[in-house]
C-alpha positions in Angstrom: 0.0 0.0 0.0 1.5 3.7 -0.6 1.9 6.0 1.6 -0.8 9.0 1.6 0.8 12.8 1.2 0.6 14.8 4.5 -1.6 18.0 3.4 1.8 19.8 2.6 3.1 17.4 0.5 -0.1 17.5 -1.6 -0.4 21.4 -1.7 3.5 21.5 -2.8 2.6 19.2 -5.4 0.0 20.9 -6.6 1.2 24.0 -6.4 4.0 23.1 -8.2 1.9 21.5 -11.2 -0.4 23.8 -11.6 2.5 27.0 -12.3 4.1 24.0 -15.1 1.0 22.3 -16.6 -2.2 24.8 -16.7 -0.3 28.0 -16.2 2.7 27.6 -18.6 5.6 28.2 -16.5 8.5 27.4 -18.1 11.5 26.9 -15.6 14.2 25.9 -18.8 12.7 28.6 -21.0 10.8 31.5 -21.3 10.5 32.1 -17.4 14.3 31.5 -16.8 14.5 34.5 -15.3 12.2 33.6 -12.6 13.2 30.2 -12.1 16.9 31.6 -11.4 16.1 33.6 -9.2 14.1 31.0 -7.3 17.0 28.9 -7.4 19.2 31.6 -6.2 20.0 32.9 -2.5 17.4 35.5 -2.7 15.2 33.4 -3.3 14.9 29.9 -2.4 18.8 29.1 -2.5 18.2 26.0 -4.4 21.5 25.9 -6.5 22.3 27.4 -10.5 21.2 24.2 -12.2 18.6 22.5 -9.9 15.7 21.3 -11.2 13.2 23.0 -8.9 10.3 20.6 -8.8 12.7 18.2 -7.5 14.4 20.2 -4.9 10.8 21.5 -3.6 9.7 18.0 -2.5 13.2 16.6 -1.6 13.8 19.6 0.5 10.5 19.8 2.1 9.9 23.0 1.5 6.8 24.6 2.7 4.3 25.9 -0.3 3.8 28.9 1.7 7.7 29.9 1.3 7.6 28.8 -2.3 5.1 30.9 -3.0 6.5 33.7 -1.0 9.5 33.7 -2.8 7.9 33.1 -6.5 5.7 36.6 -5.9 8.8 38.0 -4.6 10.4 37.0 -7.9 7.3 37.9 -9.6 7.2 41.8 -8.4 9.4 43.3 -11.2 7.2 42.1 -13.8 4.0 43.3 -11.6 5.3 47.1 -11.4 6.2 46.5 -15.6 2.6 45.6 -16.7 1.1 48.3 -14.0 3.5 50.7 -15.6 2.3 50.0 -18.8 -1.2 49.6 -17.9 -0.8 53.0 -16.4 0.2 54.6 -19.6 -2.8 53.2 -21.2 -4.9 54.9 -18.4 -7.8 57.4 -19.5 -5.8 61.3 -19.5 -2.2 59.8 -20.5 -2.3 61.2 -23.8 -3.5 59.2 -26.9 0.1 60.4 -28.4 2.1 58.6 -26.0 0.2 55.2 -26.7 0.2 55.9 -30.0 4.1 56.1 -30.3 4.6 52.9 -27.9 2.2 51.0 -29.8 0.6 49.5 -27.0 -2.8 47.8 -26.6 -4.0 45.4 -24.4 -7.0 44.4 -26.7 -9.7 44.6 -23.6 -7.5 44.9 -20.8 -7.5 48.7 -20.1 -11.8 48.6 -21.0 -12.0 46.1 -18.3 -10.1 47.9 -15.8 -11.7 50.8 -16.3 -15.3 49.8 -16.3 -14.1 47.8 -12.8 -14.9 44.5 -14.3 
């Protein structure tokens, strides 16, 4: 018989294959970035090449710090998209959009109409 996961265990898991499978995070490629710094001291001192999913569940790391240090990793991007967003605002200047080329196709309506 296996064991069962302890509830940390299972929200690790989860956690963990939900960012890689339904929300595309990709640790060896586009997100990079982000993985490196998870694997880095500032974030979860993991090591340069480790493969994260592994060293989650062999270390026992608690979801709560992973996911502590992801947002922290996750913060620079946040300010980028609300300082874009920000420049798509209503009295920013149609000129200034215009220049950047920016549009969020339905983004900025739904912000604005609070939806």
């Amino acid at each position: 018989m296996a064991a069962r996961d302890t509830p940390s265990q299972h929200h690790r898991r989860a956690a963990w294959r939900h960012l890689t499978t339904t929300a595309g995070f990709d640790p060896e490629g586009y997100d990079r970035p982000l993985a490196d710094f998870l694997r880095s001291p500032a974030g979860l001192d993991l090591g340069p090449s480790s493969d994260i999913g592994h060293e989650l569940e062999s270390r026992g790391i608690p979801v709560e710090t992973f996911l502590e240090a992801f947002f922290q990793g996750m913060r620079p991007y946040g300010q980028m998209l609300q300082d874009l967003l920000n420049l798509s605002a209503p009295g920013t200047g149609s000129e200034v959009r215009a220049k950047l080329g920016i549009g969020f196709s339905g983004w900025v309506e739904r912000r604005e109409s609070g939806s």
